[in-house]
C-alpha positions in Angstrom: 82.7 7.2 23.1 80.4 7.9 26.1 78.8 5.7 28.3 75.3 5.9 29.5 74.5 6.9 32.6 73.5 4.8 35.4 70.9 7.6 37.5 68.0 7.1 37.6 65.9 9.8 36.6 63.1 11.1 38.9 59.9 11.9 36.7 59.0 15.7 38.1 55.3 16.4 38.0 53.9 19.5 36.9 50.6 21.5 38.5 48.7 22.6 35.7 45.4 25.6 36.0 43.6 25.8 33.1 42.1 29.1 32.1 39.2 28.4 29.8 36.9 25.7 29.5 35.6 25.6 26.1 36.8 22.9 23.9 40.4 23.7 24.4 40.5 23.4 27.7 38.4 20.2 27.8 40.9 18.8 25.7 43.6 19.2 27.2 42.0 18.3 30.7 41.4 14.8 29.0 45.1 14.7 27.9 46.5 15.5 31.5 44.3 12.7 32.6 46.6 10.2 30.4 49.6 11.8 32.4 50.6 11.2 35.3 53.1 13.6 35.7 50.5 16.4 35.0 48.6 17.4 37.7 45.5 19.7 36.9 44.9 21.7 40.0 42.2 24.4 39.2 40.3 25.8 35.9 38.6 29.1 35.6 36.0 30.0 33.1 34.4 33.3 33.9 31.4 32.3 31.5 30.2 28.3 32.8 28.9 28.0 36.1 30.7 24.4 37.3 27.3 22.3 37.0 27.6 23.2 33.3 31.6 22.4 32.9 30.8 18.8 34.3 27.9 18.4 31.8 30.5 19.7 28.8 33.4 17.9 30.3 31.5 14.2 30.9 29.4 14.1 27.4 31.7 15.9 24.7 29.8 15.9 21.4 32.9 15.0 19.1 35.3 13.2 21.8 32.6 10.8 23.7 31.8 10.7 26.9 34.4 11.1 29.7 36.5 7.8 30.7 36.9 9.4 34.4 34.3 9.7 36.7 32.9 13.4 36.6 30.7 15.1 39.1 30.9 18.8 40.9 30.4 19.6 44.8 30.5 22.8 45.4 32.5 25.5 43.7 34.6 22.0 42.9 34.7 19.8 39.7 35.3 16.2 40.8 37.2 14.2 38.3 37.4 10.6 39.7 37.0 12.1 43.2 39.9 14.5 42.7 38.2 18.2 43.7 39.3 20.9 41.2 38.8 24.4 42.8 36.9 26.4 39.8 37.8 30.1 39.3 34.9 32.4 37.7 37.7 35.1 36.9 37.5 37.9 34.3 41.3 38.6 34.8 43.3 35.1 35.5 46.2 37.0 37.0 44.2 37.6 40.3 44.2 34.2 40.5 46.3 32.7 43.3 46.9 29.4 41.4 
């Protein structure tokens, strides 16, 4: 019989791109934002200029409006302040991520 283990377990976080921002990608940028251990760095989306991904992004037609905070400066979304550097890459593997 075993006994359990007394470590303590150190919860690793992950950095996360996301290539594509159509409703997949919104998704699961709304799902990273319920995890902390997921850390969404960049997105790139050849096809939405970022002005655009923060209108999809805050006012989803079947999920609601966005519970962070949403805006863009720059070539950056902003989630709750958080810059996101967007990409506007045909080929995601020239992409330093």
């Amino acid at each position: 019989h075993t006994q359990p283990s007394n470590h303590s377990y150190h919860r690793m976080s992950i950095n996360v791109g996301i290539n594509g921002f159509g409703r997949i990608g919104r998704l699961v940028m709304r799902a990273a934002a319920t995890r902390p251990n997921i850390n969404i760095v960049a997105v790139n989306d050849p096809f939405i200029p970022v002005n655009y991904m923060e209108y999809m992004y805050k006012y989803d037609t079947v999920h609601g409006r966005a519970p962070q905070e949403v805006g863009h400066e720059g070539d950056n979304l902003l989630i709750d302040g958080k810059p996101l550097k967007v990409f506007s890459e045909m080929d995601p593997s020239k992409i330093a991520w």
